[in-house]
N, C-alpha and C positions, 0 to 999 in steps of 0.2 A: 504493500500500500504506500511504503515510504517512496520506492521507485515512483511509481505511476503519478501519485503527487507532486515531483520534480520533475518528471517527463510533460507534467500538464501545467506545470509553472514556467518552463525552459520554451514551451510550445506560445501560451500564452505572451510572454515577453519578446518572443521573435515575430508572432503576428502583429501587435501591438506595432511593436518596431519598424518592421517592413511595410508595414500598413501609411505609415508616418514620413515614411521616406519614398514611398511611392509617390503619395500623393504632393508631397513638394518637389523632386526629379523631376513631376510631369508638367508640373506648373514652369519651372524652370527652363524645361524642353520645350515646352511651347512657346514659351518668350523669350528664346533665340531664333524660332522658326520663325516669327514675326518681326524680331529686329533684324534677322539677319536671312538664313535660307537654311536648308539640307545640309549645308556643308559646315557652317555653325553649328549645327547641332550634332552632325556626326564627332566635329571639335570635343564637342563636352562631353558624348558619348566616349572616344578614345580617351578622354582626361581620367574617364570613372575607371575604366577599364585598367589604364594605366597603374592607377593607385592599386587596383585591386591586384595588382603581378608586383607592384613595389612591395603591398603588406607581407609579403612571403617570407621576405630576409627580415621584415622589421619584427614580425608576428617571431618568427622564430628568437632571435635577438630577447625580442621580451620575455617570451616562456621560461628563459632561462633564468629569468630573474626576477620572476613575480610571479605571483601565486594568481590562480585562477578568479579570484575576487579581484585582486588586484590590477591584472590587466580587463577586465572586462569593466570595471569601475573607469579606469583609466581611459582607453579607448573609446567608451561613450561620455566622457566630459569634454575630451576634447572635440569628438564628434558634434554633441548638441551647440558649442559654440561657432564652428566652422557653417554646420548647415545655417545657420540666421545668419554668419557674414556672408557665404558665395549666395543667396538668395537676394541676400539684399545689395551686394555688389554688381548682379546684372540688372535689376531693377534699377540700380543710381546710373546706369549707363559707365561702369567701370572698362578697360579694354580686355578685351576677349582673352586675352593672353594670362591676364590677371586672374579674372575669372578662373579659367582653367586649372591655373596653379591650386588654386585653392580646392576647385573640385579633385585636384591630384590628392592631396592633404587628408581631405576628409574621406574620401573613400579608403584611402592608405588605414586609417583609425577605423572607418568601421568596418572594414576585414578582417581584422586584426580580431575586433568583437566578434566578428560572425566565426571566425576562425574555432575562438574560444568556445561560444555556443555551442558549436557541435560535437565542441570534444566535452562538454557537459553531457550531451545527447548522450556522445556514446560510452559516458563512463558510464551513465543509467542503462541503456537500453544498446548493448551492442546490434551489429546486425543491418542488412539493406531496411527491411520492415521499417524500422523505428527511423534510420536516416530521409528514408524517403516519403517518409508520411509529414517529418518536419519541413523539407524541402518543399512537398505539394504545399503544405499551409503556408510557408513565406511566399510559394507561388501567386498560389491565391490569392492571397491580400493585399500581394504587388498589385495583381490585375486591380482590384476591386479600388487600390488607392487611386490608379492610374485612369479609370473611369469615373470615376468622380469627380478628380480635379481638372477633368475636358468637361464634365457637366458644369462646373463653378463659373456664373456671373462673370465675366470678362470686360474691361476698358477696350478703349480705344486702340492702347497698345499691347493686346493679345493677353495679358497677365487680371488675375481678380483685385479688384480695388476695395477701399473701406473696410467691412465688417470680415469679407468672404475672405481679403490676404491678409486682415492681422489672425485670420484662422489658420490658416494656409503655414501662417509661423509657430503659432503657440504648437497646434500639431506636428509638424516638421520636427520642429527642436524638444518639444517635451514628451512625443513619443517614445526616446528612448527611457523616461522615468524607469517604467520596468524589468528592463533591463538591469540600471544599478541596484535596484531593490533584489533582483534575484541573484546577482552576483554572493550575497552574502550566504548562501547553501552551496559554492559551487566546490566542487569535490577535487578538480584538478589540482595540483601542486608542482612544483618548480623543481627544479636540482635538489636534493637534500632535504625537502620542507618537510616529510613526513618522518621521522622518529621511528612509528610503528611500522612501516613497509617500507616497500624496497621499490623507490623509484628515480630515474634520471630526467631530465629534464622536463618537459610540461607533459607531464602524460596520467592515462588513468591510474588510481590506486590500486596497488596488486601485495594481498597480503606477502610480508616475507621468508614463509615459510615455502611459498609454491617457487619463489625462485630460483632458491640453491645457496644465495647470495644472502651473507649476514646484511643487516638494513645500513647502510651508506656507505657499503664496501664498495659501488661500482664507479670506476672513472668516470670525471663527468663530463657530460657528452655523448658519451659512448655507452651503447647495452651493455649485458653480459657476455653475448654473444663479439663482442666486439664491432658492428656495424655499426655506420654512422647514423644520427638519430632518425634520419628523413628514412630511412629502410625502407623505402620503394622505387623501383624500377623505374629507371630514369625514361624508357622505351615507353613504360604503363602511361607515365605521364605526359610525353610528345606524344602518344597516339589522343587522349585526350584533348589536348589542344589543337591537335590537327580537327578532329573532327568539329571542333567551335570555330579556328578558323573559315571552314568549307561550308558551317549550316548556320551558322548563328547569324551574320549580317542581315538578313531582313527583318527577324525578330526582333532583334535590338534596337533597330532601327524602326521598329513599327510604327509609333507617334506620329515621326514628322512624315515617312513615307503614308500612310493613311492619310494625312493631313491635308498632302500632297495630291496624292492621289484622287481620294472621293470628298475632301472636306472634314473641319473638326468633328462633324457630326459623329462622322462613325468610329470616332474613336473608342467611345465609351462602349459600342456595339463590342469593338476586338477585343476589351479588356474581358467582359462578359465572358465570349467566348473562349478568350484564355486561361480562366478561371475553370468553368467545365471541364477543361481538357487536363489544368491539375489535376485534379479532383479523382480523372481515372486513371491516373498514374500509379499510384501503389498497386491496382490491377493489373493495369499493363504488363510490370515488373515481376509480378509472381508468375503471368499468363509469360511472357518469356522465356522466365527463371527458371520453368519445366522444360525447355528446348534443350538447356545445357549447352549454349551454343556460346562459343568463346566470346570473351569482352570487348575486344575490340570489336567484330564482329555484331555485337549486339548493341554496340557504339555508333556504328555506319547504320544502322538499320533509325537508332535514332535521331541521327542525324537526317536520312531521307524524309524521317515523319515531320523534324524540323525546317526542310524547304517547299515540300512537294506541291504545297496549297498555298506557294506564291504564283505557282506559273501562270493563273492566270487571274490573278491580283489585279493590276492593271488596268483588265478587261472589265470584269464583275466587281460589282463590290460586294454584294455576299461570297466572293470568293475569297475575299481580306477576312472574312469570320472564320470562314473555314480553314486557311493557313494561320489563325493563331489559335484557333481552337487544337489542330493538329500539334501545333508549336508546342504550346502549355501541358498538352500531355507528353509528348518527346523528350524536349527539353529539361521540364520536373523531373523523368523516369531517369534520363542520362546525368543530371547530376547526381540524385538521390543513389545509382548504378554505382558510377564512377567512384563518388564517396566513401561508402560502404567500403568496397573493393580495399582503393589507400588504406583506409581506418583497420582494415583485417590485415592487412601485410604488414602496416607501422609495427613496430616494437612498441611495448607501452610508453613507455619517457616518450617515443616520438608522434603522439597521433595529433595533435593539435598542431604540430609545426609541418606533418606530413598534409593535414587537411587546409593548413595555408598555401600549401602551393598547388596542392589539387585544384583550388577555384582559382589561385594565380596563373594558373597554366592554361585554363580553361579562359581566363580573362584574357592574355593574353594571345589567344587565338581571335577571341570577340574583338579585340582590340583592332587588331590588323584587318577584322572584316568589314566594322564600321568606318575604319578609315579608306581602306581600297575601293568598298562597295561604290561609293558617293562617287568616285574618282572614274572610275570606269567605265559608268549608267548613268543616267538621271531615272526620276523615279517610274517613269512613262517606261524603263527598258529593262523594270527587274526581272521580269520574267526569261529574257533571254538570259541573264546571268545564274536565274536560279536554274534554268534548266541544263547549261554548264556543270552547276556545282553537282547537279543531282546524274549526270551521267559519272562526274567524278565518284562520285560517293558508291555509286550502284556499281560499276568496275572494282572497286575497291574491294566491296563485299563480296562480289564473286569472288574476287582474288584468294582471299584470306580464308573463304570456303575452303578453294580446291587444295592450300596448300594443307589446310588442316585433315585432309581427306587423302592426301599423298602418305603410303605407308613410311618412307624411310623419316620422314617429319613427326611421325605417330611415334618411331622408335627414339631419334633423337631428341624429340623435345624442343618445346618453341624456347628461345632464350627468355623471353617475358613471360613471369608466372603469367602475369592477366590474360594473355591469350587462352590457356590452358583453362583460365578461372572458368568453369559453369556460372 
């Protein structure tokens, strides 16, 4: 009962959160697309993304020297002051440049948080299950923030005025409340913090009698085992990113290409649909999970579900619902996937610094897609680009079939556990 109570306090704090920073991103995103275009907003799109591949080394950096309370406290203080300066810096008309900096900042901090978070998740509840039912609910609430504030009252210059943006901030900024309130149960620890068990750097608590290892006998940094703390597959991880780089640009980009495309209207329409499409995600992932079909492999398949319902985006606008509905299920499943995966190969001391760089990596493929996509297409011409990415993808996945179906591959063994992972 103790678990489920902090799995439903750690749940509640992350919707809360994500719910808060939806809905000011969107407000945000929107009034670059009207002060500026597509390519502005792809700007502050790459800036988040950015940050979120910087928290990797920084998230790591802190675990080693703060206790779970501590960086998660940390992380969202300085988060809630950044989100009221970069909102209010593109509002006073500050330069883009500037802006961005600071969207780099802030995102950099709340990765760091979200980093944490989930290594809360998974000192409670190991396992895809429990990962990927928290990912569908930040999913969620992203959407749900993100249609909302396309519903919100708007000025002249595309942004809510009076009552509706001093909401826009209280919310934004004091979303994270819950967050430092549940910091103060959180179970991770640092290098040495626990006395009674045997842990290294930021990782879950593991009594020390299962390890071998008297309690602070183990070099720090390093397991028992002697590997370095990140203990996953640097291969696990570029397949990861590649597949955010090839799928992820039109979702991410959904706001202003919708905006673009069929008008603010139907913004609020996509967020809807993308929200449904979480929602069957932890389904999805079990209905997979029985194929036993390798990770990577079942990464590309996510990936196709994440373009396939742009190609004719463009054309239809119920065909924009239907690509983020498909999106919001894909996308939730492949993180929630992905995560899991890292979290099970980390060494304990390392899963909170392995799960920064699994959405670092993953961001950094986002990154380079929101930046390339805008550069290559206007929004009138995603559909050829998505239908590129989606023969890319769909070769791929044969590929990685046939090799896994080739006997002498069966005897030697793929070098990436995760290919091999059911």
């Amino acid at each position: 009962m103790r678990r489920a109570g902090r799995l439903r306090e750690l749940l509640v704090a992350g919707v809360v959160d994500s719910f808060g920073m939806a809905l000011g991103w969107t407000v945000l995103v929107l009034l670059a697309v009207s002060r500026g275009d597509l390519v502005e907003a792809a700007l502050y799109n790459a800036a988040m993304l950015a940050g979120v591949v910087l928290s990797a080394p920084v998230t790591g950096w802190l675990s080693r020297r703060f206790t779970g309370r501590g960086l998660l406290r940390g992380a969202a203080g300085v988060e809630i002051a950044l989100r009221a300066g970069v909102l209010w810096g593109l509002i006073a008309g500050l330069p883009s440049w500037l802006v961005a900096t600071g969207v780099v900042a802030m995102h950099i901090a709340a990765w760091a948080g979200f980093a944490g978070m989930r290594a809360e998740v998974t000192a409670v509840a190991p396992g895809a299950k429990a990962m990927t039912r928290y990912a569908l609910c930040i999913a969620a609430v992203e959407a749900a923030g993100t249609g909302l504030a396309a519903l919100l009252p708007s000025g002249v210059d595309g942004y809510p005025t009076g009552w509706s943006l001093a909401a826009v901030f209280i919310i934004y900024a004091g979303s994270l409340i819950p967050t430092v309130l549940s910091a103060r149960r959180a179970r991770v620890t640092p290098d040495g913090a626990a006395l009674s068990t045997t842990l290294v750097g930021h990782g879950v608590t593991r009594p020390a009698s299962l390890s071998g290892h008297p309690a602070g006998t183990q070099t720090a940094g390093r397991s028992p085992s002697g590997r370095r703390p990140l203990g996953v597959s640097p291969h696990l991880l570029a397949a990861g990113g590649a597949v955010m780089l090839l799928a992820s640009g039109p979702t991410l980009l959904a706001v202003p290409l919708t905006t673009e495309l069929h008008g603010r209207a139907w913004v609020a329409g996509t967020a809807v649909a993308f929200t449904l499409g979480c929602l069957l995600a932890t389904l999805a992932v079990e209905l997979i999970g029985r194929m036993r079909l390798p990770a990577v492999l079942r990464w590309s398949l996510w990936g196709l579900g994440m373009l396939v319902g742009w190609i004719f985006a463009p054309t239809y606008a119920v065909a924009v619902l239907l690509a983020q509905f498909l999106a919001g299920l894909a996308q939730t499943a492949f993180e929630g996937d992905m995560d899991a995966l890292v979290a099970e190969e980390a060494p304990p001391e390392g899963v909170t610094t392995a799960l920064a760089y699994s959405a670092s990596i993953r961001a950094l493929g986002g990154s380079f897609a929101v930046k390339i996509l805008p550069m290559l297409v206007t929004a009138q011409a995603i559909g050829t680009a998505v239908s590129g990415a989606v023969l890319i993808l769909g070769v791929a996945a044969l590929l990685i079939w046939s090799i896994m179906l080739i006997p002498r591959f069966g005897r030697r063994g793929v070098p990436v556990r995760g290919l091999r992972q059911a």
